[in-house]
N, C-alpha and C positions, 0 to 999 in steps of 0.2 A: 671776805673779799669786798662786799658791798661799804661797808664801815671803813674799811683803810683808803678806796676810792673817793669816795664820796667827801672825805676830810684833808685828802691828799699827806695820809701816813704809809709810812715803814713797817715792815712787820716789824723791825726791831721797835722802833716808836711806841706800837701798838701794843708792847708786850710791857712798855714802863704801866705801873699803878697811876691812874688818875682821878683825878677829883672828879665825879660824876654831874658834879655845881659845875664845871668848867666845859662846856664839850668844846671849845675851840682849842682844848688843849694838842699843842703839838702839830696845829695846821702850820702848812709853809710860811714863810716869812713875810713872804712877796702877793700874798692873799688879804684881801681887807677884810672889815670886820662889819657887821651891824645887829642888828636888834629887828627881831620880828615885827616888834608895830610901824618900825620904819618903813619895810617895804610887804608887808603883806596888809591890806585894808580888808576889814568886814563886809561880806553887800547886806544890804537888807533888801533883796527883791524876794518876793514870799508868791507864793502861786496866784491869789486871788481867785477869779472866778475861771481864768482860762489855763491850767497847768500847763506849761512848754513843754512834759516829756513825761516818761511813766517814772514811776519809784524806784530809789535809787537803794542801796546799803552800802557798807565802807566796812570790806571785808579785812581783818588782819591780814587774810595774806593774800590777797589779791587789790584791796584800796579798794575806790569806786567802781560798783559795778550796776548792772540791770540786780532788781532785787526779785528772783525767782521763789521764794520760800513760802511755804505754804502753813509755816508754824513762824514764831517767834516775833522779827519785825514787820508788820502790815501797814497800810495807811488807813487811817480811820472815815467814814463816811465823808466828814467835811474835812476835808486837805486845802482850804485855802489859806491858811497861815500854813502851811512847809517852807522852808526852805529852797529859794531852785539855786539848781548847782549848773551852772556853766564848763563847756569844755575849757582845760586851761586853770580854772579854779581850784584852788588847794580845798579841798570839804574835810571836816575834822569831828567829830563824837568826842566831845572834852570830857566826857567820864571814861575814855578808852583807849588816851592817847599813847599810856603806859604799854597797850597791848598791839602799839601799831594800828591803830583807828584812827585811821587819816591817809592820806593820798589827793593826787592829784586826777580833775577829771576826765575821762575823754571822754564823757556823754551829757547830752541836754535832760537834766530831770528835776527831779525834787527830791528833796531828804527830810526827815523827822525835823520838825519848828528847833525841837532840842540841840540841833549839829548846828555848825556854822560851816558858811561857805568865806572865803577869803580872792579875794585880789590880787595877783601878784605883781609888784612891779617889773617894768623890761630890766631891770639891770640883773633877774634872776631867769633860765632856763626850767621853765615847768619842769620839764623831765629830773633835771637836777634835782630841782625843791622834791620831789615824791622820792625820788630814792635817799634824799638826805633823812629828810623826817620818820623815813621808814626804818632807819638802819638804827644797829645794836645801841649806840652811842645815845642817839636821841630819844631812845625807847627808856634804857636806862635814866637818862636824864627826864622824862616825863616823870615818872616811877618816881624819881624824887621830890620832885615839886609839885606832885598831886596832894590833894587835901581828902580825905575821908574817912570814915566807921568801917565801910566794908572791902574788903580787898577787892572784889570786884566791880567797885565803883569808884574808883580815885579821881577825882575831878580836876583839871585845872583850869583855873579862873583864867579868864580872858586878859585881866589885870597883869598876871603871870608871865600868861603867855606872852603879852607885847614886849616884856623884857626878857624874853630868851636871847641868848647870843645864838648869831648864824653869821656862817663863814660866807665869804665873799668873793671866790674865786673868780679871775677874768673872764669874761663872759666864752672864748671859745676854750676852755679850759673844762667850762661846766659841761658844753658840747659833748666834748670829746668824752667826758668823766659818765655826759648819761647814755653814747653811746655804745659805751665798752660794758655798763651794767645791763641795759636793753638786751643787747645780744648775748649776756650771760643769762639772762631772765628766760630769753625765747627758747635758751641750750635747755635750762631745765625744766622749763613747762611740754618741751617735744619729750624729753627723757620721763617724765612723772606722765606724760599722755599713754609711754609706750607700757611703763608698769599698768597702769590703770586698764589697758588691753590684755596683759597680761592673765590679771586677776580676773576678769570678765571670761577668760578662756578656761582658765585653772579652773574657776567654780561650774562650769557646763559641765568639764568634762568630770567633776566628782562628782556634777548632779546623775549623769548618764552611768555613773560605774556603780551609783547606789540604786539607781533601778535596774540597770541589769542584773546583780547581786538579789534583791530584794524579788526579783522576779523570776530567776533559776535561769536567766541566760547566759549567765557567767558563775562560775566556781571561784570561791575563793582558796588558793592554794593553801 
């Protein structure tokens, strides 16, 4: 759903073979066209001595969030070269962009020196930008133009990325395009909250029927 939205395709459309070098393939007629370094600029504001916000990570399936993890990415004692990421700002991990590592922010923090944070201009709706970058289309097309040895490290160069095509829909077109993804977003994070209770109750209640078993308060038939 998100890929056919966000491109403004047809299931029928969506179902022709396309060049994965092409992602504008198939957008409406009446949609412009441009190139990433056109309208997305790099910042280079880095924490320095006073960081604006706590540590950030750039979840595949969530994009920028608060970084809670107590294994994996941490910030290192001196965090004054990080990256800070602004609400609004597209933040990206260029060795993960294959894997959906990227999104747009809604929080004031900082990210590993390694990410980049980006600028976007007004002629693009943030919300748009994060669900376009995020969908099947462009995940594919990163995949392609990554450079690297290991498959879990595909990098694309910055050089790359300013010449990606991105679609250019009329500004209340993107609106509406990242309204109808939002509200599909919020449908399935309530539905994935209710499994997640689910599972939480499921496993009490086999905790509570293996100690009554294991303790002779219950027979097993």
């Amino acid at each position: 759903m998100g890929t056919l939205s966000v491109l403004g395709l047809s299931p029928a459309q969506d179902a022709i073979a396309v060049d994965v070098h092409s992602p504008l393939s198939g957008i409406p007629e009446h949609w412009d066209r441009t190139k990433f370094g056109y309208d997305f600029t790099e910042s280079a504001e880095r924490n320095g001595e006073n960081p604006p916000g706590p540590l950030l990570s750039i979840s595949e399936y969530r994009g920028v969030e608060l970084n809670t993890r107590t294994e994996g990415q941490q910030a290192s004692l001196d965090v004054s070269k990080y990256r800070v990421v602004r609400p609004g700002q597209l933040a990206a991990n260029m060795m993960w962009l294959n894997h959906g590592g990227l999104g747009v922010s809604p929080l004031t923090g900082y990210i590993s020196p390694d990410y980049k944070a980006f600028w976007i201009s007004d002629r693009f709706e943030p919300r748009y930008v994060h669900h376009l970058f995020r969908s099947s289309r462009y995940i594919d097309y990163f995949a392609a133009i990554a450079t690297g040895v290991r498959p879990n490290a595909q990098r694309v160069t910055k050089t790359v990325l300013d010449a990606t095509p991105v679609p250019l829909p009329p500004l209340d077109e993107q609106i509406r395009i990242a309204d109808e993804l939002d509200e599909a977003a919020t449908r399935v994070d309530a539905m994935l909250a209710k499994v997640a209770d689910l599972k939480s109750l499921l496993l009490e209640r086999r905790a509570a029927l293996i100690t009554d078993v294991v303790t002779g308060r219950k027979e097993v038939a």
